[in-house]
PyMOL commands that place a pseudoatom at each C-alpha (Angstrom):
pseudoatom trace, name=CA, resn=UNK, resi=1, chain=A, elem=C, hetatm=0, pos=[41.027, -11.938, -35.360]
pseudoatom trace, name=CA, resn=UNK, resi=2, chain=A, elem=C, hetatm=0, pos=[39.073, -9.077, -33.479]
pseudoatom trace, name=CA, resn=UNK, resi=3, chain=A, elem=C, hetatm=0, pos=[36.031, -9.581, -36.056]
pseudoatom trace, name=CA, resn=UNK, resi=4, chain=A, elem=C, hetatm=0, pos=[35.640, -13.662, -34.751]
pseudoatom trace, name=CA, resn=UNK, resi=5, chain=A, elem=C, hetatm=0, pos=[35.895, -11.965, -31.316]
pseudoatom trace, name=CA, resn=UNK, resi=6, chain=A, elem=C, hetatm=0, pos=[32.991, -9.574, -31.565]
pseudoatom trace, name=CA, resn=UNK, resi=7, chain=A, elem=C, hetatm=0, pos=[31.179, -12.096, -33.329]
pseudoatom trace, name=CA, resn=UNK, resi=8, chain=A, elem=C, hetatm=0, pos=[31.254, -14.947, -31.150]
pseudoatom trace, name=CA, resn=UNK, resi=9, chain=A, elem=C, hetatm=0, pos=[30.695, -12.419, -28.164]
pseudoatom trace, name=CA, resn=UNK, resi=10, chain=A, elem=C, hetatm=0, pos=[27.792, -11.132, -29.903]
pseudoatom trace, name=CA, resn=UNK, resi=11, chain=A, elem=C, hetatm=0, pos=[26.410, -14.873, -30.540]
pseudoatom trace, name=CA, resn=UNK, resi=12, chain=A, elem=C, hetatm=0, pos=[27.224, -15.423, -26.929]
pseudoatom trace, name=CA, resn=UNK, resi=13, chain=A, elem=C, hetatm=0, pos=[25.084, -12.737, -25.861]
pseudoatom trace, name=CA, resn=UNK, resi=14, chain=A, elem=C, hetatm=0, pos=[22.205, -13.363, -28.381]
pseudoatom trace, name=CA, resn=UNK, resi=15, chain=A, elem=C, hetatm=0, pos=[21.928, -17.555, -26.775]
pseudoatom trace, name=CA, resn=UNK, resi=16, chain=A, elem=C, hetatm=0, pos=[21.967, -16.011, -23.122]
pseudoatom trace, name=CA, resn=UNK, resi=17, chain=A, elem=C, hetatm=0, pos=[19.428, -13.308, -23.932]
pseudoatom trace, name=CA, resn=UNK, resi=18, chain=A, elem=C, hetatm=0, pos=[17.298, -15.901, -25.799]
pseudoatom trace, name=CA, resn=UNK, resi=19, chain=A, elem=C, hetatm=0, pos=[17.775, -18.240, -22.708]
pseudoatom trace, name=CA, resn=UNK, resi=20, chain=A, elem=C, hetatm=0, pos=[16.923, -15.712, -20.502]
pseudoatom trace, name=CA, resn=UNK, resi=21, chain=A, elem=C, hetatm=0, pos=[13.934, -14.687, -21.944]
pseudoatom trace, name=CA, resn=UNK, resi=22, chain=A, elem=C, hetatm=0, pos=[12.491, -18.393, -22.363]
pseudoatom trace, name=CA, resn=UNK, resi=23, chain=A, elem=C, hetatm=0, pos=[13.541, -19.014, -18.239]
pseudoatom trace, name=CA, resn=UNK, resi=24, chain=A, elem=C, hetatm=0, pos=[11.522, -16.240, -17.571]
pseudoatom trace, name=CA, resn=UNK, resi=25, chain=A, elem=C, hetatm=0, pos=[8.644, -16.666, -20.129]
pseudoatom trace, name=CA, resn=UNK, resi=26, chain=A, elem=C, hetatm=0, pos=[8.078, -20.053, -18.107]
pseudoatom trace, name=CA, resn=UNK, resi=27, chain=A, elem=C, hetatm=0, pos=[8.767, -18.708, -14.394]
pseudoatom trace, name=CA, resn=UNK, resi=28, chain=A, elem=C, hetatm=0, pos=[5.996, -15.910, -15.373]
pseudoatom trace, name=CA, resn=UNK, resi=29, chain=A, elem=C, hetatm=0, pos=[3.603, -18.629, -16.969]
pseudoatom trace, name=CA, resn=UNK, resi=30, chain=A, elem=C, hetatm=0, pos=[4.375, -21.360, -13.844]
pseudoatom trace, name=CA, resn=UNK, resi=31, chain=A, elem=C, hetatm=0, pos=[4.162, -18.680, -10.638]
pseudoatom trace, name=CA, resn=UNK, resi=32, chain=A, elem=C, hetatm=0, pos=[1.790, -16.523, -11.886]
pseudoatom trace, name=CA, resn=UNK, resi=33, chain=A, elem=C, hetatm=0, pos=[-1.034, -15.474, -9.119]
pseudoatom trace, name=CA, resn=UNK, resi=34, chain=A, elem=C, hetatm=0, pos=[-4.751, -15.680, -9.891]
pseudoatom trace, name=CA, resn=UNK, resi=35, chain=A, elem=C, hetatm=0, pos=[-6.720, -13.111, -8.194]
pseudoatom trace, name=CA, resn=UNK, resi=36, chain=A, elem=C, hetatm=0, pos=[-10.643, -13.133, -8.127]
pseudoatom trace, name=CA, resn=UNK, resi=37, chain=A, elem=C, hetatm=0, pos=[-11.710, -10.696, -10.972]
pseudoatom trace, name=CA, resn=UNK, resi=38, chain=A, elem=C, hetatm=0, pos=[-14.606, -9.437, -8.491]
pseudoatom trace, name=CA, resn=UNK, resi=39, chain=A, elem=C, hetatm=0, pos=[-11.754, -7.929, -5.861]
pseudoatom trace, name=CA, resn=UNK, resi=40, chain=A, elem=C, hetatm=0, pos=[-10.965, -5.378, -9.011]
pseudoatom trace, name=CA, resn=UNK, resi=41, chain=A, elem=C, hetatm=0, pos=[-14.833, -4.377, -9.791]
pseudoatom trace, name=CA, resn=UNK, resi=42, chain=A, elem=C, hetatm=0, pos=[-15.090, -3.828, -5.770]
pseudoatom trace, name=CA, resn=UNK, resi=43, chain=A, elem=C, hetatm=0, pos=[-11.706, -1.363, -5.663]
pseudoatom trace, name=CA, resn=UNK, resi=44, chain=A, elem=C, hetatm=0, pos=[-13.235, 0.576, -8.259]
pseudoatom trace, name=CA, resn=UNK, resi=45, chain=A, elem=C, hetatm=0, pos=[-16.743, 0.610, -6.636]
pseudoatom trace, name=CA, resn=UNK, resi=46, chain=A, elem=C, hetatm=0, pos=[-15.116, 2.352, -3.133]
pseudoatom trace, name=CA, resn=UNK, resi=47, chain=A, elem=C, hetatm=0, pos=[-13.900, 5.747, -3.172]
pseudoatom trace, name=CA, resn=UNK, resi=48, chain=A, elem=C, hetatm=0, pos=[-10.156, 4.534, -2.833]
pseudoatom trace, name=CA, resn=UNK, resi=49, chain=A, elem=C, hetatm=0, pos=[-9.168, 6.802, -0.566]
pseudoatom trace, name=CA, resn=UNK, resi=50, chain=A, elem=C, hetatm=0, pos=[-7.742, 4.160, 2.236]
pseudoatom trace, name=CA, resn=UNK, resi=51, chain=A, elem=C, hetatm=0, pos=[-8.720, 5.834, 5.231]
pseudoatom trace, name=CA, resn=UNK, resi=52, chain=A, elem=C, hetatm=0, pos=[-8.923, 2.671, 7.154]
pseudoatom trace, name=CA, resn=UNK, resi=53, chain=A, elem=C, hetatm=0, pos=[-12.190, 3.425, 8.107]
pseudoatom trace, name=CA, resn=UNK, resi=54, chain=A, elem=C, hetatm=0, pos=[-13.493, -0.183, 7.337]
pseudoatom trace, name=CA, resn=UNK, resi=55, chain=A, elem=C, hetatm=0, pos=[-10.914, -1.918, 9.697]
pseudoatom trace, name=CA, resn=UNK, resi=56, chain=A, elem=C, hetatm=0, pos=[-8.734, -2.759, 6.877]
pseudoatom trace, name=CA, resn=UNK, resi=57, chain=A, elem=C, hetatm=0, pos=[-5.288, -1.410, 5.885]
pseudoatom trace, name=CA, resn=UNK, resi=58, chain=A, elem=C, hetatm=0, pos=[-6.681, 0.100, 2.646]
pseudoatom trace, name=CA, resn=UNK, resi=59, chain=A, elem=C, hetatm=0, pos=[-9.751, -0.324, -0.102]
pseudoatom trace, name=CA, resn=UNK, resi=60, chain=A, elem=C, hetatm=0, pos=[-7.807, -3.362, -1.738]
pseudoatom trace, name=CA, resn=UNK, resi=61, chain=A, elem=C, hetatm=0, pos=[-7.268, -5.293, 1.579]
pseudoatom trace, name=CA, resn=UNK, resi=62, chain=A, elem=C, hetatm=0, pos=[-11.368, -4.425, 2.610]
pseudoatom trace, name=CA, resn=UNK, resi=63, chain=A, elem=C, hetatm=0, pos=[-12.339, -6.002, -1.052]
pseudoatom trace, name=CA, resn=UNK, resi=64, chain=A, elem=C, hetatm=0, pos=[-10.351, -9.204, -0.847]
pseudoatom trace, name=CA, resn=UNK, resi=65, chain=A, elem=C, hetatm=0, pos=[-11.962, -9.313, 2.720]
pseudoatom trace, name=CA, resn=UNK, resi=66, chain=A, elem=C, hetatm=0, pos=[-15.298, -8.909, 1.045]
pseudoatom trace, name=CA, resn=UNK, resi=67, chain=A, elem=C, hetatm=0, pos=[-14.798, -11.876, -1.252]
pseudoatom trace, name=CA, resn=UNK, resi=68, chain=A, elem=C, hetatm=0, pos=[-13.313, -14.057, 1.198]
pseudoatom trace, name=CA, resn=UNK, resi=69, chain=A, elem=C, hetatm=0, pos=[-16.385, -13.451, 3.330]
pseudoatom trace, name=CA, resn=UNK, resi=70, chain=A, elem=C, hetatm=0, pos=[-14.883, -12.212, 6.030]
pseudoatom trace, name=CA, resn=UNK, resi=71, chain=A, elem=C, hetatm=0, pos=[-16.169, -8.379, 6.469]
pseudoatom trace, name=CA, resn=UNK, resi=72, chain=A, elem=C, hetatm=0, pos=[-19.263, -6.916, 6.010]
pseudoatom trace, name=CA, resn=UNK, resi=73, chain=A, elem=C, hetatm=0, pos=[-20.323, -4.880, 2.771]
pseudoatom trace, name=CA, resn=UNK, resi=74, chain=A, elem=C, hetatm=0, pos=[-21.573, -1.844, 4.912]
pseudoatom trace, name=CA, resn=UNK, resi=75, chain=A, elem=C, hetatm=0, pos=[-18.320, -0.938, 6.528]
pseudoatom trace, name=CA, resn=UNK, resi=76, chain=A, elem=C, hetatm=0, pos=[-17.195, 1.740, 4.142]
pseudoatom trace, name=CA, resn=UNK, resi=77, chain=A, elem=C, hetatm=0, pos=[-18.237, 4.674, 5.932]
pseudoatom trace, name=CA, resn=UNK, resi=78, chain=A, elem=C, hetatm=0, pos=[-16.924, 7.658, 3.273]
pseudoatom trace, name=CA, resn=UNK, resi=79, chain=A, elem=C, hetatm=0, pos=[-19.118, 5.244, 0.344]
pseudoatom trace, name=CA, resn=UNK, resi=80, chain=A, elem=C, hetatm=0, pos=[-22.115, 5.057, 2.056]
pseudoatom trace, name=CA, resn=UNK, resi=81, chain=A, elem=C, hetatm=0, pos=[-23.418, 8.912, 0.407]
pseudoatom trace, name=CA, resn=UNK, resi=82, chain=A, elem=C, hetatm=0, pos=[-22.775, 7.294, -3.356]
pseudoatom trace, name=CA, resn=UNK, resi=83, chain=A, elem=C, hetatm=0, pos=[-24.363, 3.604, -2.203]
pseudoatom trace, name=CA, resn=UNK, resi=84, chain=A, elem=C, hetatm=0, pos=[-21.253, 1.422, -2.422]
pseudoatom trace, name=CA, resn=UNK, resi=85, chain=A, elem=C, hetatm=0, pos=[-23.033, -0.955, -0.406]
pseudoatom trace, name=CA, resn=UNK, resi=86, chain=A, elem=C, hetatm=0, pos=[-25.113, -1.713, -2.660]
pseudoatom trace, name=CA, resn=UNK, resi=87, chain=A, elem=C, hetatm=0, pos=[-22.824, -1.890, -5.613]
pseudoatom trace, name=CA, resn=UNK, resi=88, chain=A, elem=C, hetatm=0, pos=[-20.664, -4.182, -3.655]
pseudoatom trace, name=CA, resn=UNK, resi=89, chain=A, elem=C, hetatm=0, pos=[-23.415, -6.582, -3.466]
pseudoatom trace, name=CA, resn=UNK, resi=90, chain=A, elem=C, hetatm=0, pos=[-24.427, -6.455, -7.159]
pseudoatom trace, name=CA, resn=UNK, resi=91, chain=A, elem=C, hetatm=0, pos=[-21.205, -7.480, -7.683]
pseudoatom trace, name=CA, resn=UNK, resi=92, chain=A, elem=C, hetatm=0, pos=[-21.048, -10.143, -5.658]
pseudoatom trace, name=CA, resn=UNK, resi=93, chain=A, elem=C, hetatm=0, pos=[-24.502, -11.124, -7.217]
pseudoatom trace, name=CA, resn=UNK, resi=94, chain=A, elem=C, hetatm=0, pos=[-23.694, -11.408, -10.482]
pseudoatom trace, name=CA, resn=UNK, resi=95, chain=A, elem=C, hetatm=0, pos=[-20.287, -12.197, -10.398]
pseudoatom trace, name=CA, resn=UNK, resi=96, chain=A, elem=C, hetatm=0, pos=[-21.170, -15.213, -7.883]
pseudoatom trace, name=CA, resn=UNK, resi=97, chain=A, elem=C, hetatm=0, pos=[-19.776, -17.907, -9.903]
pseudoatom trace, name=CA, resn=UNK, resi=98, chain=A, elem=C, hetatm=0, pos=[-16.503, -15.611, -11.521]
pseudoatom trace, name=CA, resn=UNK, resi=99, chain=A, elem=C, hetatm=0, pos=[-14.031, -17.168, -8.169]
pseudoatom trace, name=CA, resn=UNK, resi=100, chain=A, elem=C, hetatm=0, pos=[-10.900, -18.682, -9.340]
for i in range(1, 100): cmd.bond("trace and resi %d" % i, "trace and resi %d" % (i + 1))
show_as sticks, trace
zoom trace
């Protein structure tokens, strides 16, 4: 009697794990969030030390601003020594057509 009990708690377990995995399979395939590849190249281009220097909260927040077009690419003030500026915009160059 206790072996049908660990059995069909064991197959009970094995059907919720298997559901559980599919629910979230989907959820992760139908929420997912699409960022703009070029926001990635730009954080690596800037020094990434989030001084705040740029009038954004941190390097991350100053490249997505970049991309959208709404700051300037000369605002990094602890870049400007290794030319960030002007890796910024060869990124945005070629990378012009990469948006999602």
């Amino acid at each position: 009697m206790t072996e049908l009990v660990v059995l069909y708690s064991t197959l009970l377990l094995a059907i919720l794990g298997f559901g559980f995995g599919v629910f979230l399979a989907y959820s992760a395939q139908k929420f997912k969030v699409e960022e703009d590849p070029r926001v990635k190249m730009i954080v690596e281009v800037l020094p990434g030390i989030n001084c705040g220097a740029c009038g954004f909260a941190g390097c991350e927040a100053y490249a997505k601003a970049i991309v959208k077009g709404q700051a300037e690419t000369n605002r990094c003030l602890p870049g400007r020594p290794q030319g960030v500026e002007e890796k910024i915009k060869k990124i945005l160059e070629e990378h012009r057509n990469d948006a999602p």
